[in-house]
C-alpha positions in Angstrom: 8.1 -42.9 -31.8 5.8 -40.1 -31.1 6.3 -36.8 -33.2 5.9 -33.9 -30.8 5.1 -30.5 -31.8 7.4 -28.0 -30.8 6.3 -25.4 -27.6 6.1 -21.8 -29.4 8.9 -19.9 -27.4 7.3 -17.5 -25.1 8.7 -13.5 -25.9 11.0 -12.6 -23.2 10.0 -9.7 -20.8 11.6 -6.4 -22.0 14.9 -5.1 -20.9 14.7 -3.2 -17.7 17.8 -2.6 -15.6 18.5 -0.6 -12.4 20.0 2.4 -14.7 16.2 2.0 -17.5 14.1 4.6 -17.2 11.2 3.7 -15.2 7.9 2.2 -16.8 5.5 4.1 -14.3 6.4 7.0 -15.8 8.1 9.1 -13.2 11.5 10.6 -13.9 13.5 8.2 -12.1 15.4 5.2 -13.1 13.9 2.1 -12.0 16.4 0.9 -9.9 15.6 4.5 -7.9 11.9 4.4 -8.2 9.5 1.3 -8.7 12.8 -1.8 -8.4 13.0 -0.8 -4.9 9.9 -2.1 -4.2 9.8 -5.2 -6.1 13.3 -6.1 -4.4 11.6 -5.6 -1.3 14.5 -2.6 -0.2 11.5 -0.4 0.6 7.0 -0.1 0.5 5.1 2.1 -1.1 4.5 4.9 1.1 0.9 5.7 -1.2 -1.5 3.5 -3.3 -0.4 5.8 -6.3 3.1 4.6 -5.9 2.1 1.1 -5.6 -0.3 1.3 -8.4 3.0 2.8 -10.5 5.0 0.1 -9.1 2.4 -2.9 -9.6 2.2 -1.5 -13.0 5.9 -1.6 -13.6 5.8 -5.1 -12.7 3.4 -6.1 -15.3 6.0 -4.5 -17.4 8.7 -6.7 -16.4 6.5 -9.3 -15.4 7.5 -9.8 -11.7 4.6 -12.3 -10.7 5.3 -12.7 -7.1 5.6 -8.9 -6.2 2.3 -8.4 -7.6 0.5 -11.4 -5.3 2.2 -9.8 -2.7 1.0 -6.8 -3.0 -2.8 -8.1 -3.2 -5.2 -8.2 -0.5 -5.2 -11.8 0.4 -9.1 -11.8 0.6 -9.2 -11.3 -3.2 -5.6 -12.3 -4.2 -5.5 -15.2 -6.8 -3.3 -18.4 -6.8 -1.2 -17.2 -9.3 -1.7 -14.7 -12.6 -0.4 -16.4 -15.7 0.9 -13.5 -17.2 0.1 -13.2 -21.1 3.9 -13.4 -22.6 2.5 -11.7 -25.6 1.3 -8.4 -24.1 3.5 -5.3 -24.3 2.8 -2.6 -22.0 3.3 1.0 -23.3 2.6 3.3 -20.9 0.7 4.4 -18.0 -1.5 7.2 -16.8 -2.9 8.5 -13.8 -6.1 10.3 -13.9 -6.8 10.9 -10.2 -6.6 9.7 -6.9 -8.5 9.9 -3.7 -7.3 9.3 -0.5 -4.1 6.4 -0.2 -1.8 9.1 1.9 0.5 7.8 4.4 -2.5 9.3 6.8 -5.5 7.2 5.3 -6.4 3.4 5.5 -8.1 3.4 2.4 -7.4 4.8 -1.0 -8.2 4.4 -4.8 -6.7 5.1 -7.7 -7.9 6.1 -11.7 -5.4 5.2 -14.2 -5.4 4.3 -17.9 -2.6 1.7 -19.2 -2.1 1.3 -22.5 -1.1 -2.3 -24.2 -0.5 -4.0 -27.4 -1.6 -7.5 -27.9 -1.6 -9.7 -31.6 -0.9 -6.5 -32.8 -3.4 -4.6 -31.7 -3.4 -1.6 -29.4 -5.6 -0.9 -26.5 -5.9 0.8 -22.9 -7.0 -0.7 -19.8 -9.1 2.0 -17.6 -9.6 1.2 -13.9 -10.6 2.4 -10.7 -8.2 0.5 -8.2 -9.1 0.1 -4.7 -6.6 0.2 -2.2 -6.3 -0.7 1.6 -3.9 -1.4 4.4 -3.2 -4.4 5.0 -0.7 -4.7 7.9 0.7 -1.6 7.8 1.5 -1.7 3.8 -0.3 -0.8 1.4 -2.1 -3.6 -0.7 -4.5 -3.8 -3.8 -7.7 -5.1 -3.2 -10.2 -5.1 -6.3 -11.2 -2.7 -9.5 -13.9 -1.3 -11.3 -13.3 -1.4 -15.1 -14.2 2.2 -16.6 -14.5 1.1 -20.1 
């Protein structure tokens, strides 16, 4: 009889309800602000409110909103979210374009994580386009 080793149990994504506080950081509860959108109820209307709502699904790790909300040109198979990462918080440090007028748009934003107990920020430019009439993420340049 083979011994196997037990799988390490993989951390549970953190509490979020309808009536949570948002994790994009706008003063609205979730259910009101970025859960709308990963039910599918309603789009993002900019690329700043999908980069808010793409980052609230990191947070609560909602896999399949965030391929679907990727350009398919540069979309992966899947992501393989990292069980282990906490996000803390976000912050937007500009925008250009990514109105309900424009076809294009991009968005600076700085998210902070902790991973093996260590804290750190992710700083991107996103790049944002219309894809269909919604608005999708399509790639990044990393700022630091």
């Amino acid at each position: 009889m083979s011994r196997r080793t037990p799988r390490p149990k993989q951390a549970a994504a953190p509490a979020v309800t309808a009536s949570s506080p948002c994790p994009c950081g706008l003063p609205a509860t979730y259910g009101e602000c970025c859960g709308r959108f990963h039910a599918g109820t309603a789009a993002a209307p900019t690329c700043e409110r999908l980069m808010r709502s793409r980052y609230s699904a990191f947070v609560v790790r909602d896999e399949p909103y965030l391929l679907r909300t990727w350009h398919p040109d540069t979309r992966p198979p899947r992501l393989g979210l990292d069980a282990g990462q906490r996000w803390l918080g976000l912050e937007i440090l500009g925008t250009s374009e990514g109105s309900a007028f424009h076809t294009t748009g991009t968005v600076e934003f700085r998210a902070r994580f902790r991973h093996g107990g260590v804290t750190d920020a992710l700083h991107e430019h996103s790049r944002f386009v219309r894809h269909e009439g919604a608005w999708v993420y399509l790639d990044a340049l990393f700022a630091e």
